[in-house]
N, C-alpha and C positions, 0 to 999 in steps of 0.2 A: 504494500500500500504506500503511495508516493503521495507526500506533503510537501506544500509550498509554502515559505514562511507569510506572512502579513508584510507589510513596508510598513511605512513608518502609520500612526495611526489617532487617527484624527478626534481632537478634543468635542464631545458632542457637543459640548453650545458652536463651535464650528460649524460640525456639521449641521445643525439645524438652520443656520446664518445662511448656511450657501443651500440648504434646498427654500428656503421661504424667500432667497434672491431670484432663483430657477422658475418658482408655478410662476405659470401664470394664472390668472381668475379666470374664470369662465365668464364671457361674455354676450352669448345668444340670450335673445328674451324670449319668453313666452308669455301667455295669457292666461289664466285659468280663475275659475271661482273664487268668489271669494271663502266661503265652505270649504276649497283647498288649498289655503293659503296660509293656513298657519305655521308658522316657523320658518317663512321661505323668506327671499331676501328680495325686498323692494328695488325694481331696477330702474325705477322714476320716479322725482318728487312728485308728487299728487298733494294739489293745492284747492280752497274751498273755493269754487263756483259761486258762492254767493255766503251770506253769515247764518252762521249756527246758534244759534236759533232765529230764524229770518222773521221773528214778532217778539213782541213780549210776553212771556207765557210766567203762570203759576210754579211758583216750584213745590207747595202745600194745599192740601185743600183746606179754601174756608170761603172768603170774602174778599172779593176786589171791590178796595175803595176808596176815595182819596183822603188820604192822611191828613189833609191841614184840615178835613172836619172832625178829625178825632184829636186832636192837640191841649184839647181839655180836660179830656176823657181823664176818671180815674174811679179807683175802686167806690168812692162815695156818691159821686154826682155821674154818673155812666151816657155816653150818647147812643141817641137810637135814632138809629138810620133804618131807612125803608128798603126792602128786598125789592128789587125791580124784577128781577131776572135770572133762571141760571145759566152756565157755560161749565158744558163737558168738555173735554180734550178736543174735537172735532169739530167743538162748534166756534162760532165767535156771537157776539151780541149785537143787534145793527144798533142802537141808540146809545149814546152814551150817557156815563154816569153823572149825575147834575151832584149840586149841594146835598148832601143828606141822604143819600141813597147809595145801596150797596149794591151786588150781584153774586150772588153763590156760583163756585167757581171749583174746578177740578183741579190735579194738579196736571199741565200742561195744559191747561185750559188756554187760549187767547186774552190776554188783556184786556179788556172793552175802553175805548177811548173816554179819555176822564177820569180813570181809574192809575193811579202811583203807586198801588202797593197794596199788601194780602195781609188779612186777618184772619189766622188759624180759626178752624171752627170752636177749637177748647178753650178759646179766650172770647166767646160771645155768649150769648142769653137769649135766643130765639121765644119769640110769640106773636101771633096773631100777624103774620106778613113783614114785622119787625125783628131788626136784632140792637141789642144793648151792646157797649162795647166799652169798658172798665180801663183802659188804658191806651195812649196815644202810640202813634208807629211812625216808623221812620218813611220818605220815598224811597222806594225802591223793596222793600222791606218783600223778602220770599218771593223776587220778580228775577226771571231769570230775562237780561238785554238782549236785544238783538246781537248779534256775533258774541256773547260770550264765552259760548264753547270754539268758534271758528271764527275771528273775522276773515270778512271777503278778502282770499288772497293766503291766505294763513296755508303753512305746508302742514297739510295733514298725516303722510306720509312721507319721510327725504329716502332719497336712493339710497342703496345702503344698509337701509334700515331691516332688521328682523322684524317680521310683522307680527306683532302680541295680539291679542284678542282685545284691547283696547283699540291698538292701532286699526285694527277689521270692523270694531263697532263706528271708528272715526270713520272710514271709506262708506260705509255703510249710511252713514248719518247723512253722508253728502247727494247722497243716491246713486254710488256708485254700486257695479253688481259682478265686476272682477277685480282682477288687480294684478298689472304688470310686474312679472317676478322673474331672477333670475333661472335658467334653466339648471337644473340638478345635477353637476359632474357626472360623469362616469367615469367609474374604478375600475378595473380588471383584478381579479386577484387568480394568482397561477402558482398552485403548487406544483413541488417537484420532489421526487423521488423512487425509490423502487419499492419503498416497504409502507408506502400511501396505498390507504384506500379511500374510496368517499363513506360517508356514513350510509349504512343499509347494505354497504355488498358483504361479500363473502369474504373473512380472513384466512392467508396460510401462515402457517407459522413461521414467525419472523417480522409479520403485516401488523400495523397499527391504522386507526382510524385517523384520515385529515380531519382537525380541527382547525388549522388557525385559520382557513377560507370564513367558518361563523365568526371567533373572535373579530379578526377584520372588518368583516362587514358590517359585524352590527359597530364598530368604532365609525369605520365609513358612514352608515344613517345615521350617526349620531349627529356627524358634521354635514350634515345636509346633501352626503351624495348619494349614488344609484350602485350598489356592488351588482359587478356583472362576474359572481366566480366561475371556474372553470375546472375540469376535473384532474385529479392528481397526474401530471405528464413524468412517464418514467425518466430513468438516466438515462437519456438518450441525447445526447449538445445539438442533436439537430433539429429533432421536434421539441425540444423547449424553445430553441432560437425561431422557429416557424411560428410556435405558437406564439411566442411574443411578440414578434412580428404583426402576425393576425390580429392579436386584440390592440395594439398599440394605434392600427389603424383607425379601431372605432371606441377607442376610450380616450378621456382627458388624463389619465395618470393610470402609470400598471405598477401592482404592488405583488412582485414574487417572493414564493419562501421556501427554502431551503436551499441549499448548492450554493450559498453564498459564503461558504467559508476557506479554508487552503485543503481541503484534501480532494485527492485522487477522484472523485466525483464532484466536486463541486465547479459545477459548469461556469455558472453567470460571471465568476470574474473576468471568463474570457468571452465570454458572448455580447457582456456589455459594452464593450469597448467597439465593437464591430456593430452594436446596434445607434451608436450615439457619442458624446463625450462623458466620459467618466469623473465624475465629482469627486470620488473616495471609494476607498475599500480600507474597511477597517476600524472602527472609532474606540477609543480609550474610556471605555465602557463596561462593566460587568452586570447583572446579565447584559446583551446586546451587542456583543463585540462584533461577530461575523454580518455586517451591514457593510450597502455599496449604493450605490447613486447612480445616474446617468442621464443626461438629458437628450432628447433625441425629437426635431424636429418643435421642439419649444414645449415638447409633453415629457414629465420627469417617469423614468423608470427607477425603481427602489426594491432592493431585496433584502430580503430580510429575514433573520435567522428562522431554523424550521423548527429548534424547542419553542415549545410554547409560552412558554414565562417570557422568555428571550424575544418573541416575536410581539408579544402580546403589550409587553413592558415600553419598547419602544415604541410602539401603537401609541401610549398615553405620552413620552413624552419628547419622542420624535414627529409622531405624522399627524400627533391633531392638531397644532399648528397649523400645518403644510396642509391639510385637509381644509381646513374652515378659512383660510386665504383664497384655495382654489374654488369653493363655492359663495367666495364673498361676504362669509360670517368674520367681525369681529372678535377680536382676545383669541386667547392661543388655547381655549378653552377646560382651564380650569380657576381658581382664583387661588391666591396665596396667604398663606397661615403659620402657625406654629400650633405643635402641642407637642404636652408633655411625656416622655416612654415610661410604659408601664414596665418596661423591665430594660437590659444591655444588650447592644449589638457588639457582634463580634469585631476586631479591628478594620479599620478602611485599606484598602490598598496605599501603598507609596505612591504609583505610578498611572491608575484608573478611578475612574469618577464609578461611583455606587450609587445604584437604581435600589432605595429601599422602600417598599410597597408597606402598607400599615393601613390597619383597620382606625380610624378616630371617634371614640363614642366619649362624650360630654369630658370633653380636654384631652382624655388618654390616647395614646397612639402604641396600638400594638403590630409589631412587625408581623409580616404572615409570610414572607418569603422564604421556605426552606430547599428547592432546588429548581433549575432553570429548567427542566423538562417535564416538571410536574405542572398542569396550569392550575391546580389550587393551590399553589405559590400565591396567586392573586386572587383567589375567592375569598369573598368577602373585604376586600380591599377598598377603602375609597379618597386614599389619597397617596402620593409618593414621594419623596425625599429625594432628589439628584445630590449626592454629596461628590466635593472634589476631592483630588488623591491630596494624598498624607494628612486630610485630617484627623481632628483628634477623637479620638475613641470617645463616643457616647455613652452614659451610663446611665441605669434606669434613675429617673426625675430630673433630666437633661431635658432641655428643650429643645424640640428638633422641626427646622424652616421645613415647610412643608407644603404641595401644590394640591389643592385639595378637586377632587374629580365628580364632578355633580352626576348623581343619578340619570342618563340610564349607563352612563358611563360605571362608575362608582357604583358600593353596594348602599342601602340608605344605612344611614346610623342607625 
């Protein structure tokens, strides 16, 4: 069995530097519902048509009335206004409100002209066609302005933006009934090797089941793209290079794994080179070392180790970066924290940066990592620790900087 050593070997905030230099974003639009559009990334400012709310509406139900008649009003000597009229949501009132008179009134109701402001029903005294009213109110009082959710021109939506379910009831509100979003990456993901199988076939012995094709992809829909996987391709340099080939054609980014390391089967260091320009092989990493790059035609190839820890580990804190750029999302998609170890990690490298995976439930951080080809290494994981070489040894009620990985990523606390 013939090894090749590694060359020199690349510090991953490096490497992470030169592929998030490499995507590009995906820039096709499409159309779709707005019922489909949650989470997708706005690919034009959408601005309001006209002001939100284009009247002046109720925001309480009681009485629209004009306030300088109740300016006297108090618990002892009460004014009584006369009921003229009411207004639901849908209606408006054609007459307006003179001295001394009110209008029962929903909430969204129309303003009726003459009317400055709303008295809740719990602060009147209704009878006989009259209401009492114990105390004076301000203009404007429970009245929502014209544009004060939207004025005319106001960006409802900016490019860019992840559409939240506020942002959908904003489009919504303008009467809009889609909304132009970026179109969703496609990923390739391609395993490789001879002792793959996909899940469901048959094993001989020596065969394991592909998994990292699931890990992958569900990191891929995490970051808003489309996994297109594909079935485990033997050792074979030629049909892995065809296959890459093939899917490079009709995906925005191909994500391989395995055969990315120095030995006697591991293809891709040499395939990539003939498929594109090579960014690295190699990075100063544990788990994740056997990682490579390549960009080819302005779309990044990446391989990436076939243990699952190893593949699964750089997932969080190599390619969701480079994922959520390529589909236009903001943050490199975790947020940053600390917490405390509920117990000691063994020493750091001198020479490699440490991927430590840790469970965080109310401050405590417990490492779950016990070996790179196990993937419940990372079950129940939801946050990880990049530490640099030669730091100093952690000990349990150390605090330790850590990148914490939101659910569906992460497991929940």
């Amino acid at each position: 069995m013939r090894m090749r050593p590694f060359g020199r070997l690349l510090a991953p905030e490096a490497a992470r530097a030169r592929l998030l230099r490499a995507v590009r974003p995906v820039r096709a639009i499409e159309t779709v519902p707005l019922g489909d559009a949650l989470g997708r990334v706005a690919a034009r400012t959408v601005r309001a048509p006209r002001p939100i709310p284009a009247f002046s509406r109720a925001t309480w139900d009681g009485y629209a009335v004009r306030s300088r008649d109740l300016r006297v009003a108090r618990e002892g000597a009460p004014v009584r206004l006369r009921v003229v009229g009411e207004i639901f949501a849908e209606e408006r009132l054609r007459a307006p409100i003179r001295s001394g008179e009110a209008a029962a009134i929903a909430t969204g109701g129309c303003l009726p002209e003459g009317a400055d402001s709303v008295v809740i029903f719990e602060a009147t005294r209704a009878s006989g066609g009259s209401i009492e009213v114990r105390a004076p109110v301000r203009p404007g009082d429970r009245i929502a302005q014209p544009g004060d959710d939207y004025p005319r021109g106001a960006a409802v939506v900016r490019a860019g933006e992840v559409l939240t379910p506020a942002g959908l009831g904003g489009l919504a509100a303008i009467g809009a009934r889609s909304a132009s979003v970026r179109v969703r990456p496609i990923v390739a993901l391609v395993p490789n090797g001879n002792e793959l199988v996909a899940p469901g076939g048959a094993l001989r012995r020596g065969q394991i089941f592909e998994s990292n094709n699931q890990t992958l992809a569900a990191v891929v829909r995490a970051c808003g793209g489309v996994p297109r996987p594909v079935a485990p391709v033997p050792d074979d340099p030629a049909r892995i290079e065809s296959t890459l080939r093939r899917v490079l054609a009709n995906s925005d980014l191909v994500l391989a794994t395995g055969g990315s390391s120095v030995g006697e089967r591991d293809y891709l260091p040499a395939i990539f080179p003939r498929l594109g320009r090579l960014l690295f092989h190699g990075l100063a990493v544990r788990p994740g070392k056997p990682t490579l790059a390549a960009v080819s035609g302005g779309k990044l190839l990446i391989g990436m180790p076939g243990h699952p820890t190893s593949c699964l580990s750089n997932g969080h804190w190599l390619l969701l970066p480079v994922l959520r750029r390529l589909a236009g999302l903001p943050g490199p998609g975790w947020t940053d924290g600390e917490a405390r170890l509920d117990r000691s990690l063994p020493p750091f490298s001198p020479t490699m940066s440490t991927v430590v995976p840790v469970r965080v439930v109310d401050g405590l951080a417990t490492p779950t990592f016990h070996d790179s080809s196990a993937i419940t290494s990372l079950a129940g994981a939801n946050a990880f620790a990049l530490v640099p070489p030669g730091a100093p040894r952690r000990r349990k009620g150390d605090r330790l900087a850590l990148h914490r990985l939101p659910p569906p990523l992460g497991a929940p606390a």
